[in-house]
Structure formats: C-alpha cells, structure tokens
N, CA and C of each residue as an Amber inpcrd file, in Angstrom:
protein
   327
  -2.1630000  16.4050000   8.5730000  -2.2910000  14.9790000   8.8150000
  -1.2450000  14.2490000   7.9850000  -0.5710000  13.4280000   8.6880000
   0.4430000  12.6380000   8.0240000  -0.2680000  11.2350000   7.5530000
  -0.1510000  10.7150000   6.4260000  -0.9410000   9.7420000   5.8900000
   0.1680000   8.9790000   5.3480000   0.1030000   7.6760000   5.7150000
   1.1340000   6.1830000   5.6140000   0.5630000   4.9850000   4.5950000
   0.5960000   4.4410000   3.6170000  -0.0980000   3.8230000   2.6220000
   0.8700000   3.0070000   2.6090000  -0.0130000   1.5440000   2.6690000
   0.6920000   0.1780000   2.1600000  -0.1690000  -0.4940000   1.6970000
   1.0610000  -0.8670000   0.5310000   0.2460000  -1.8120000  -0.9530000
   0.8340000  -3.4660000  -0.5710000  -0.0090000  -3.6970000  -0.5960000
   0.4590000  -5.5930000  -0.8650000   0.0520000  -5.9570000  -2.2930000
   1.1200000  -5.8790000  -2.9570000   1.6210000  -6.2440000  -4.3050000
   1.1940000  -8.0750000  -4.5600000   0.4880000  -7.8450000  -5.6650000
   0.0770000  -9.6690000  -6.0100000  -0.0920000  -9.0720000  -7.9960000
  -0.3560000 -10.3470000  -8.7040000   0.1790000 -10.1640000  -9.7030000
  -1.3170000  -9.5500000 -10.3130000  -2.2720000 -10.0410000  -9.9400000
  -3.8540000  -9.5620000 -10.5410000  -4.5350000  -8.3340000 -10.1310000
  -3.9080000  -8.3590000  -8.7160000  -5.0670000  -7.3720000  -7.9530000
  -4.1360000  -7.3110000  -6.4190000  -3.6910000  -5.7710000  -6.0600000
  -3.0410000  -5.4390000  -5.1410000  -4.0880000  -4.8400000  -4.3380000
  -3.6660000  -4.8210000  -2.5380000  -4.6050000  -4.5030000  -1.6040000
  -3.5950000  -2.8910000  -1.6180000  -4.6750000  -1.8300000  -0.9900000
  -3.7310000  -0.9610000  -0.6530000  -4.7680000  -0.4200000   0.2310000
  -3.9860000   0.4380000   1.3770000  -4.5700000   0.2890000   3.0420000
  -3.4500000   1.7270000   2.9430000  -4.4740000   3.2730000   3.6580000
  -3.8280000   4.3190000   3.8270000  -4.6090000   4.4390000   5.5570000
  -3.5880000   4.7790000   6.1440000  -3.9270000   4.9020000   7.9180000
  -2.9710000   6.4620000   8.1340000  -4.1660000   7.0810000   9.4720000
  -3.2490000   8.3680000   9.7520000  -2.3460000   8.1680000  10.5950000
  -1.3360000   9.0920000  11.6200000  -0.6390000   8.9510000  12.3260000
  -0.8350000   8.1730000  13.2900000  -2.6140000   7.9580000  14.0370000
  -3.0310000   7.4810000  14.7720000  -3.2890000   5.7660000  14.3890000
  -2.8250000   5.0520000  13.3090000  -3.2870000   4.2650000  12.9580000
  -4.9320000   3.6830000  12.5820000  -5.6200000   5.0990000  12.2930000
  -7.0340000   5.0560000  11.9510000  -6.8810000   5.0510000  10.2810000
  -7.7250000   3.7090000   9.7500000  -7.6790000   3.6050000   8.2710000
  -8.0620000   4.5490000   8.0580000  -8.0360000   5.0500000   6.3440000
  -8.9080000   5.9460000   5.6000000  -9.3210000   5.1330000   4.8940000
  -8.5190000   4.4610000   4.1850000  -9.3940000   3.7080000   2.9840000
  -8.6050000   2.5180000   2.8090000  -9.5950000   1.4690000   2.4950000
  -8.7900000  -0.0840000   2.8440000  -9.4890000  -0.8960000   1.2640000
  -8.7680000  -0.9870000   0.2400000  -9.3550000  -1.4590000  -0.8610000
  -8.4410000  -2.0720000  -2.0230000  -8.9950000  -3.2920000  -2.9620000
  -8.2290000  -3.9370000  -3.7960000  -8.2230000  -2.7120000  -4.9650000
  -6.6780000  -3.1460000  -6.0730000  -6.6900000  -2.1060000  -6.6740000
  -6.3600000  -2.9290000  -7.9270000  -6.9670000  -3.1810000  -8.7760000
  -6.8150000  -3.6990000 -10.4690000  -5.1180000  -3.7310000 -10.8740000
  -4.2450000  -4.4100000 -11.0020000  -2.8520000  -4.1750000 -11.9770000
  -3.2950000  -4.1160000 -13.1300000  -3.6870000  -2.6890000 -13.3360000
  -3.7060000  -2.0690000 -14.6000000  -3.7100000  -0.6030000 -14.6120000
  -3.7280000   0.2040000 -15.8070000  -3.3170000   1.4080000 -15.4170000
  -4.4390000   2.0760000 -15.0990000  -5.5170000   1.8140000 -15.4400000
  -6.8580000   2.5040000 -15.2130000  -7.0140000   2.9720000 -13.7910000
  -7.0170000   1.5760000 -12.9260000  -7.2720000   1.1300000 -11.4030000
  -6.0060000   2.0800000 -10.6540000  -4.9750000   1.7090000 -11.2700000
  -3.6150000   2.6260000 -10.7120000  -3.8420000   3.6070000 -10.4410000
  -4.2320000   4.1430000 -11.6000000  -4.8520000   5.8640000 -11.7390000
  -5.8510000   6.5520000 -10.8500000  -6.9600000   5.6490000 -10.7170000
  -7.3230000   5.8210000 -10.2510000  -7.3660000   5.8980000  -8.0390000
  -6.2810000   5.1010000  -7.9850000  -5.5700000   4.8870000  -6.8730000
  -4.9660000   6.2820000  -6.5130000  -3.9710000   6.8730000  -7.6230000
  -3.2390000   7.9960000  -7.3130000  -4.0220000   8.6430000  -7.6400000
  -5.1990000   9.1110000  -8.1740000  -5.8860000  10.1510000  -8.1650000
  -6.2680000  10.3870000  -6.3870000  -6.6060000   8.9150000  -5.5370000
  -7.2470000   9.0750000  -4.1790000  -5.9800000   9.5910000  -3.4740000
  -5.2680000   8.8450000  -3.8190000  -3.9020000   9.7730000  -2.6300000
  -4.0230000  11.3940000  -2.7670000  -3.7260000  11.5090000  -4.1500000
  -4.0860000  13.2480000  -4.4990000  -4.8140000  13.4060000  -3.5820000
  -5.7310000  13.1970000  -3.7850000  -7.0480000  14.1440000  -3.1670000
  -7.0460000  14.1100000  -1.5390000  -6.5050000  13.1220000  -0.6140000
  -6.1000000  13.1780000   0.7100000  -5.4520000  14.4120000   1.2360000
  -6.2350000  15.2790000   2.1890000  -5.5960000  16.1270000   2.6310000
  -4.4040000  16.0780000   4.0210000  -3.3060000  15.4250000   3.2820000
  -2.0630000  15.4030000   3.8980000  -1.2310000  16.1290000   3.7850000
  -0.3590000  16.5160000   4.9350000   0.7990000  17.1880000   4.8650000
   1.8830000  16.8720000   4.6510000   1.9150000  15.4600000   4.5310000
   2.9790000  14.6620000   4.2100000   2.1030000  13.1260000   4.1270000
   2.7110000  12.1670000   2.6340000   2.3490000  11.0090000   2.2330000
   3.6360000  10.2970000   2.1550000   3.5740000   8.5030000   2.4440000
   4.5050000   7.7570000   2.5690000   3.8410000   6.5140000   2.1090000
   4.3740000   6.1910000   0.7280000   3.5660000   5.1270000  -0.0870000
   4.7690000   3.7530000   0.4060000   4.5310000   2.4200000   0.9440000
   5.2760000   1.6180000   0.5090000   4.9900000   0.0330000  -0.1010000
   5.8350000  -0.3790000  -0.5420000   5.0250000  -1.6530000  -1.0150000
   6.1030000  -3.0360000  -0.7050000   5.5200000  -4.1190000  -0.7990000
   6.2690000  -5.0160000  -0.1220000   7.0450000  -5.9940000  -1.0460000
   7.2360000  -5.3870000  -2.1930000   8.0430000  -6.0930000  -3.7400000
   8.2000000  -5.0270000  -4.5480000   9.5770000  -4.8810000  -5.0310000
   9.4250000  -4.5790000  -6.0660000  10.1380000  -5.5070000  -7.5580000
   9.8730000  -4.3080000  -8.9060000   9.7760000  -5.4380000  -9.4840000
   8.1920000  -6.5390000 -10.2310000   8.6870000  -6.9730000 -11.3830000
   7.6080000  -7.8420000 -11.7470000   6.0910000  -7.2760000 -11.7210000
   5.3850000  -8.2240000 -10.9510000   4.1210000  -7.6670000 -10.7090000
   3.7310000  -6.3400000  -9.6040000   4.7910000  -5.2090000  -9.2020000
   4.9990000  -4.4940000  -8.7280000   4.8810000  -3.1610000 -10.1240000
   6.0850000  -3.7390000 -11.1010000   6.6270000  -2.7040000 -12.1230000
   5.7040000  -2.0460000 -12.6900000   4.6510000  -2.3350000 -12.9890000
   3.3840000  -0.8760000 -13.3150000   2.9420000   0.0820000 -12.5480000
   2.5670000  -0.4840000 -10.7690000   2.6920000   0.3830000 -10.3940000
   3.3400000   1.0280000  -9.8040000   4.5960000   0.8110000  -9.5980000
   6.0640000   1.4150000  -9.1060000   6.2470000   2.3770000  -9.8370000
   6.5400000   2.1180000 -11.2330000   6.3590000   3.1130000 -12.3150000
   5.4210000   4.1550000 -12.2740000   3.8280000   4.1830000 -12.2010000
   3.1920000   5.1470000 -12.3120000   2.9700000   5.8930000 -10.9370000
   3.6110000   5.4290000  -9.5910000   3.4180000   6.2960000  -8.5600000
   4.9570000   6.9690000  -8.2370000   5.7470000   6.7290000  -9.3380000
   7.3190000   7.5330000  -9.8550000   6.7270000   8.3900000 -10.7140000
   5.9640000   8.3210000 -11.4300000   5.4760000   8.7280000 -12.4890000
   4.6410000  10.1680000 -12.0880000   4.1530000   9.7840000 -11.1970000
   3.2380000  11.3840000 -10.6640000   4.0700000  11.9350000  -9.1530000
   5.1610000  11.2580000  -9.0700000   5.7060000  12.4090000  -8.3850000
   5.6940000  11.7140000  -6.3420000   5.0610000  10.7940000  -6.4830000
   4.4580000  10.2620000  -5.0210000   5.7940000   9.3240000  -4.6730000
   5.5870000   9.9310000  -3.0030000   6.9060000   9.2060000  -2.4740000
   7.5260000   7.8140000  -1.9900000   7.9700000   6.7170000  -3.0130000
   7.7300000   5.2360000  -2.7180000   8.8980000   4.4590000  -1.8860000
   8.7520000   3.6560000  -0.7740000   9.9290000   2.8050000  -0.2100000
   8.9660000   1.4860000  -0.3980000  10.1000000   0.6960000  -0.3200000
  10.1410000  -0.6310000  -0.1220000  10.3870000  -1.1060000   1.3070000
   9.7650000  -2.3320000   1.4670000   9.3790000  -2.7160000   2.9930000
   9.5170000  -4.3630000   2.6870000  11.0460000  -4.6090000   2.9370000
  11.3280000  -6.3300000   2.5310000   9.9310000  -6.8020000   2.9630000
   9.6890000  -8.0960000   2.4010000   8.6830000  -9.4280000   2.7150000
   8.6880000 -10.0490000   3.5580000  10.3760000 -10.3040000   4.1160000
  10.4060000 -10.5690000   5.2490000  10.1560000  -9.7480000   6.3400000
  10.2040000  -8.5780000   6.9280000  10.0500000  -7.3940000   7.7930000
   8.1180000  -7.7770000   7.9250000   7.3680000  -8.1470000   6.7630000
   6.2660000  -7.4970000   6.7570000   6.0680000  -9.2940000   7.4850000
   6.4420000 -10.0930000   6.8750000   6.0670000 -11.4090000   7.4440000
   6.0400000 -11.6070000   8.9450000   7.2880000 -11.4020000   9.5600000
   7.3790000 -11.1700000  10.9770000   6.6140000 -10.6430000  11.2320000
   6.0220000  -9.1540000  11.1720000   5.1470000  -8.4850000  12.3140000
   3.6040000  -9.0540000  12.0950000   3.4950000  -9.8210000  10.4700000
   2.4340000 -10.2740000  10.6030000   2.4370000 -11.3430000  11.4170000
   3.2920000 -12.2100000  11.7560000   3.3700000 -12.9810000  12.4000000
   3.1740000 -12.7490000  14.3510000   3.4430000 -11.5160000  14.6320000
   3.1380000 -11.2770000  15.8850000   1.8080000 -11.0160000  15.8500000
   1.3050000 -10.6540000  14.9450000  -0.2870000  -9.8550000  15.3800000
  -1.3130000 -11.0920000  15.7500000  -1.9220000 -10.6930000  16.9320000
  -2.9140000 -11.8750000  17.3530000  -4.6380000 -12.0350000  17.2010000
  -4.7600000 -13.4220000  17.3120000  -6.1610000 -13.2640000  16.3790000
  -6.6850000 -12.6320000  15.2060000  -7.4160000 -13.8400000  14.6790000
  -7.7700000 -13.5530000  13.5350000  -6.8960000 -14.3350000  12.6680000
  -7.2910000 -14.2180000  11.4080000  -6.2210000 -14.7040000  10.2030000
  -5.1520000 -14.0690000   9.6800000  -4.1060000 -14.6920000   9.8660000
  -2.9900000 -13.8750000   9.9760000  -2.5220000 -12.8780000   9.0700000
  -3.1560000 -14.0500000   7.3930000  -2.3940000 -13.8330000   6.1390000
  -3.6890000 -13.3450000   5.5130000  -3.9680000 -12.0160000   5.1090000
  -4.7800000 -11.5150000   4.2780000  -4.1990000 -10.3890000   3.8410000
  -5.1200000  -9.8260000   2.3190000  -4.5000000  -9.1760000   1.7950000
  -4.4410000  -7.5240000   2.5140000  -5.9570000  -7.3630000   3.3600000
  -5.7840000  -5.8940000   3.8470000  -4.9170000  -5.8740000   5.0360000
  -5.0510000  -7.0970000   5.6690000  -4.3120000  -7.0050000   7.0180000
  -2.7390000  -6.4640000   6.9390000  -2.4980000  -7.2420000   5.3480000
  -0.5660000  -7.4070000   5.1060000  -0.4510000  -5.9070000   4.6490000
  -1.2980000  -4.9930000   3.7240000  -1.4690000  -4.0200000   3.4520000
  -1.4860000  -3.0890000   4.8850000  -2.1330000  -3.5400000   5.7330000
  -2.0630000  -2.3840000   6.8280000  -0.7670000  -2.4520000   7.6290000
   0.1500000  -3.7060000   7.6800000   1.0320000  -3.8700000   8.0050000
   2.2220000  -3.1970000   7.5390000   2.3090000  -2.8840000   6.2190000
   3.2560000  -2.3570000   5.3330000   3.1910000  -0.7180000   5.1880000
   1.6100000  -0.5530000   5.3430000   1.6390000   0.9070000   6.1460000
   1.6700000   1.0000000   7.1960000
C-alpha cells in the first residue's frame, strides 16, 4: 500500500491527513508543534504498513522548522507543496467549507 500524508502547517497545532492510493483516509488528526506530539506523529507513520510513504507539507520554514527537522530526523521522505498549488485546488473543490484545516491537509496529500 502506497500511503500519501499531508500536513497543513499553522504555528500552534498542524492538521495532518494520511490517504491510500485510492484516496481512502487512514487517519485525519491535529498534531501539537511540539516534539512530544511530533513524535508521536512519526511513531504513526512508522507503524503504517506501507510500501512506500510520501510526507508533504505546505510551508516550510518557521512554524514548519520543528517538524521538518524531526521527520529529516528519522529518516521519512518530505516535499513541499507551494500554498499557492494547495490554494487553487482548494479552491475547485465543491461544497462545503472550503478553508479547513483537514480538508487543506487532505489536499496536500
């Protein structure tokens, strides 16, 4: 199973949203900017039985730099996904509220 993870980066508390090839979530949840919560984040990727993982996030930098750092840090594979790229497609998606944090998270994965 190929597993796709996107973080929507905010300065208190980041959303992060992992979906399989099929676009079926696994797990859709806020994650603490701190290292505890981090940790505990990459402990869940670990444990996903994938054959391949693709972490990205939609800033880096700033309120990004802790956990950019600690998912460099254990080895997990990170791209960046401009703000603008993620804005647009949020912008096509219909119904509902456009701008939330899991939605922008599922977008970026």
């Amino acid at each position: 199973m190929d597993v796709s993870i996107g973080i929507d980066v905010a300065k208190k508390v980041h959303w992060a949203c992992a979906m399989d090839r099929n676009a079926r979530v696994l797990f859709s949840h806020a994650v603490d900017n701190d290292p505890a919560a981090i940790r505990a984040l990459i402990d869940r990727i670990e444990t996903q039985e994938a054959s391949s993982t693709r972490i990205a996030v939609d800033m880096r930098g700033g309120a990004a730099s802790l956990l950019c750092a600690m998912l460099a840090e254990a080895g997990l594979p990170l791209v960046h996904t401009p703000g603008l790229a993620v804005s647009r497609v949020r912008h096509g998606i219909r119904g509902g509220e456009r701008k939330s944090d899991p939605k922008v998270a599922s977008v970026i994965a």
